[in-house]
C-alpha positions, 0 to 999 in steps of 0.5 A: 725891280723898277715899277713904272706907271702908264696912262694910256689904253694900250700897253707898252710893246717890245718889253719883257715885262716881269708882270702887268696890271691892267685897271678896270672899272666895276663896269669892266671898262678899262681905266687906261691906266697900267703898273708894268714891273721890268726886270732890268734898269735898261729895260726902264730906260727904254719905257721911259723914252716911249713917255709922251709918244703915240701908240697906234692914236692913242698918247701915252705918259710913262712915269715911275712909280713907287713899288707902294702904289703898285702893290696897293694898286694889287690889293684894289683889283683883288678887292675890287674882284671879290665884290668887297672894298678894299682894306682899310690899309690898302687905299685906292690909288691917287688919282692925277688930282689927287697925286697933284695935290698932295704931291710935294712942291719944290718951287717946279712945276711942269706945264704940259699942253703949251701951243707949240707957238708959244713963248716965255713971254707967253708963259709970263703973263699965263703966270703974271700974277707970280714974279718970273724972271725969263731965266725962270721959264724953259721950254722943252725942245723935242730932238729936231729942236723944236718945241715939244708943247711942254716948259717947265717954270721954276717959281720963287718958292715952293709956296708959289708953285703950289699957289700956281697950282690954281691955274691947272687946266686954264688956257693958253691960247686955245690950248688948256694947260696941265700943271704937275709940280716937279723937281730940279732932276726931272726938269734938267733931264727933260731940257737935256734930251732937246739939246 
């Protein structure tokens, strides 16, 4: 069974889901945050293509998880629902931060939040303290070609990226830009899918 995670406040529609965790706060307000478990690899493949789209006005990001995180995720909400803290072997699952800063760095990052108008050169010089060559910057084109507001930078090294990293939530233009660090997999799926 695959475990994908979603942040959003609505859940994904026209799934069979084998099971579904809905987060809440202790003021019972809804994180925005769900686990869905799916049975099938095709039904996976199918939540994965709902990643970056509307649902009704809200937007919402599809990843996968690790069956880890969910299961943790479980033992919170128990814990969470007894009115006790969770076990000490059981920590609270990583916020985005977090993730973002124990996440492993290969020298990828994604940017997400790009103003549709903007270039490599743009890119560039939101990372002119980083050597980048044009060769280092893609830019994720949606499937009627044009640009889906993400890119993805491949740096040096791994330590760049993560040196990077301090630019999270700067802007560009009079957008604010998220990073995420990623990986080769992640990245050439993302520019095949614009081709």
């Amino acid at each position: 069974m695959e475990t994908l995670q979603v942040q959003a406040s609505c859940i994904l529609p026209l799934l069979l889901l084998t099971h579904m965790l809905l987060f809440v706060h202790k003021n019972s307000k809804f994180t925005g945050e769900a686990f869905c478990v799916l049975g099938y690899p095709l039904q996976v493949d199918f939540a994965l293509q709902k990643n970056r789209q509307n649902m009704g006005r809200r937007y919402v990001e599809v990843f996968r998880s690790k069956r880890q995180e969910y299961y943790k995720a479980i033992a919170n909400e128990v814990a969470d629902a007894r009115g006790s803290s969770p076990r000490r072997n059981a920590p609270r699952v990583k916020s985005s931060d977090e993730a973002k800063e124990s996440a492993e760095h290969t020298g990828i990052l994604r940017l997400r939040g790009l103003p549709f108008s903007a270039g490599k050169d743009d890119i560039m010089e939101f990372f002119k303290d980083f050597v980048l060559s044009e060769d280092a910057v893609h830019i994720v084109l949606n499937s009627e070609g044009r640009p889906s507001g993400e890119a993805f930078v491949e740096f040096t090294n791994a330590e760049d990226s993560k040196a990077a990293m301090s630019k999270d939530r700067m802007t560009l233009g009079s957008r604010y830009i998220e990073l995420f660090p990623s990986f080769s997999e992640e990245m050439e799926e993302a520019i095949s899918r614009g081709r």
